[in-house]
C-alpha positions as CSV (number, residue, x, y, z in Angstrom):
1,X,113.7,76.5,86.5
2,X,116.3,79.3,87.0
3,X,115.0,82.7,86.3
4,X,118.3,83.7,83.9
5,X,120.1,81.5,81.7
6,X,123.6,82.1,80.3
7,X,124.0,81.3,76.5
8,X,126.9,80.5,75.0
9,X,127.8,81.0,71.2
10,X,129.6,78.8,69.6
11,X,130.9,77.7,66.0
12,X,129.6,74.4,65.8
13,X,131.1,72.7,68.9
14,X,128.3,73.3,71.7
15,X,127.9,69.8,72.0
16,X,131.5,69.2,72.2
17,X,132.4,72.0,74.8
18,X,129.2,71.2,76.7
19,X,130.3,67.3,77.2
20,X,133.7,68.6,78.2
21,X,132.5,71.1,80.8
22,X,130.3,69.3,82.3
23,X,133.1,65.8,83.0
24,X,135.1,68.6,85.1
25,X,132.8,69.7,88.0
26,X,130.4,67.6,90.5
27,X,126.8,68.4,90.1
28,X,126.7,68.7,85.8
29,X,125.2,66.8,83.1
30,X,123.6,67.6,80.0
31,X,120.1,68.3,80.4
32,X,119.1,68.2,76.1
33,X,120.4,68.3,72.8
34,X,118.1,69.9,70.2
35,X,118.9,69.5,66.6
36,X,118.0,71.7,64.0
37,X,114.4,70.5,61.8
38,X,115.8,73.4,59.3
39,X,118.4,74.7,57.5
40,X,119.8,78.2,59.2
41,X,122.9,79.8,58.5
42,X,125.3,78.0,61.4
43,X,124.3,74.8,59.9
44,X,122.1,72.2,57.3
45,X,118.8,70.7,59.0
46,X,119.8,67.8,61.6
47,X,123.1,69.5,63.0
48,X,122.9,70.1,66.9
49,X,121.6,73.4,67.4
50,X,121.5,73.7,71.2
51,X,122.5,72.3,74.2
52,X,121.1,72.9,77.7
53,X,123.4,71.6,80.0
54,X,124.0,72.3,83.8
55,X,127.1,73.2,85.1
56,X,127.5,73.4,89.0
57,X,124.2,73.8,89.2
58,X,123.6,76.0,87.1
59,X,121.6,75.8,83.7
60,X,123.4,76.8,80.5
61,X,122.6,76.8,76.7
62,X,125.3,76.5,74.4
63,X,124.1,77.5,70.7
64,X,125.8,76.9,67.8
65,X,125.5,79.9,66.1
66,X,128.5,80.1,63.5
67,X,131.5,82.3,63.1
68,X,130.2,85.6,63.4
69,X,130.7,85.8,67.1
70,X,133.5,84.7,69.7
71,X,133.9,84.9,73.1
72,X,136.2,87.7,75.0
73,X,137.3,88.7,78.1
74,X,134.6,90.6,79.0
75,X,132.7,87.6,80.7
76,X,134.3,85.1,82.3
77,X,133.5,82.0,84.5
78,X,134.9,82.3,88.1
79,X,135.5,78.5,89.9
80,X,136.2,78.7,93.9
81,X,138.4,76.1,94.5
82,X,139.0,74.5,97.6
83,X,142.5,72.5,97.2
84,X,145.5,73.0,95.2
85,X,145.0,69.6,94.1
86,X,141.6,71.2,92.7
87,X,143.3,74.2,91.2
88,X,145.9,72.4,89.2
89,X,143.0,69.6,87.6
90,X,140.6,72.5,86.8
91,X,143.9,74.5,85.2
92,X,145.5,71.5,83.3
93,X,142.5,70.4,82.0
94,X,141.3,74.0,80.8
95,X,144.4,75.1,79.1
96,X,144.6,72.1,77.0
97,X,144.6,73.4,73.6
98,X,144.0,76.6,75.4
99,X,146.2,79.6,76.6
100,X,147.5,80.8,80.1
101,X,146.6,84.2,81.1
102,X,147.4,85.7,84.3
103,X,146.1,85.9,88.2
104,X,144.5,82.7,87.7
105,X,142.3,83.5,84.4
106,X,142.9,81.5,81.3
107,X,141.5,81.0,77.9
108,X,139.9,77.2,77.2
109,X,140.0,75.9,73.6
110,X,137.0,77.4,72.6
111,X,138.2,81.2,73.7
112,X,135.9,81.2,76.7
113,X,137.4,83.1,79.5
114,X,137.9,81.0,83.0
115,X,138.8,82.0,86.9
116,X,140.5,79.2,88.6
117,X,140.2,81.0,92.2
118,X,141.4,78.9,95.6
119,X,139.1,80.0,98.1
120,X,142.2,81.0,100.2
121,X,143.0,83.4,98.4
122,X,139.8,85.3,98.9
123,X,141.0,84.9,102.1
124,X,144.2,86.0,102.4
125,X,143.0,89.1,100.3
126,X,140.8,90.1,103.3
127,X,142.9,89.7,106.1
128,X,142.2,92.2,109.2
129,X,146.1,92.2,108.9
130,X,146.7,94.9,105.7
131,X,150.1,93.7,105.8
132,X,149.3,90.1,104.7
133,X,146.8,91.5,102.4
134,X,149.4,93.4,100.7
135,X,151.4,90.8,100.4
136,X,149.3,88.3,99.0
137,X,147.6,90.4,96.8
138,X,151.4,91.2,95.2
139,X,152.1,87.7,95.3
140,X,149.1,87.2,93.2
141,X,150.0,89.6,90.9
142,X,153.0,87.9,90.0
143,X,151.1,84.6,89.2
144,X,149.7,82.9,86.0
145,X,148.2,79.8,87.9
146,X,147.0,80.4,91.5
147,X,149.8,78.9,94.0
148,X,148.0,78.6,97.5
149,X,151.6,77.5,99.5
150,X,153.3,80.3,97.7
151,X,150.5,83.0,98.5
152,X,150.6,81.8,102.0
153,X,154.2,82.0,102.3
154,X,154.1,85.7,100.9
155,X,151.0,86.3,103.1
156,X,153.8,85.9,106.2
157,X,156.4,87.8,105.1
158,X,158.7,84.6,103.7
């Protein structure tokens, strides 16, 4: 068992985010569902109240807690990437129903605050050459969704 365990709030739709997290990445699944045995104020006796589900490989809960919290963009998920073709799934399926940010963070339809990161670009960002580190990192800058081919060109001065 992991040592620290993120929990996520949510208003009602744990199980729902939770299914839908864990169909985009290798390695996930949901782990339980435990359901209320008594009224409390997110929900009647019954309702899912939690849902441990691992991500990654890594253990979540997601708790349905109600309305009085929402997520911001003080915590965010980071995902490395290692193809474009990985980048744009991860980012279309995200920002459905959600919102495009900038520098390769969005907003899913729950609020929660995403990093779709190519692994290149960590990279390119620590190249011996400052030059090409410059470059990308302004090239980056200028980005919503993380363009590998277009950092690289920037990276080398085209």
């Amino acid at each position: 068992m992991q040592k620290i365990t993120p929990c996520l709030w949510f208003n009602g739709q744990a199980e729902e985010a939770a299914k839908f997290y864990v169909s985009l990445l290798p390695n996930s699944r949901i782990d339980q569902i435990y359901r209320s045995p008594a009224d409390t104020p997110s929900g009647p006796a019954g309702t899912v109240l939690t849902v441990e589900f691992t991500l990654a490989g890594t253990g979540y809960l997601g708790l349905n807690g109600g309305p009085q919290f929402t997520f911001n963009e003080a915590v965010s998920f980071q995902i490395h990437c290692d193809t474009q073709a990985e980048v744009d799934r991860l980012w279309t399926a995200l920002t459905k129903d959600g919102t495009e940010v900038a520098c390769g963070w969005l907003k899913d339809r729950w609020g929660l605050s995403w990093q779709i990161v190519p692994r290149r670009l960590s990279e390119l960002l620590s190249d011996p050459d400052a030059g090409r580190a410059r470059r990308a990192m302004e090239a980056m800058m200028e980005m919503v969704k993380i363009d590998i081919a277009a950092l690289e060109r920037a990276a080398d001065g085209r």
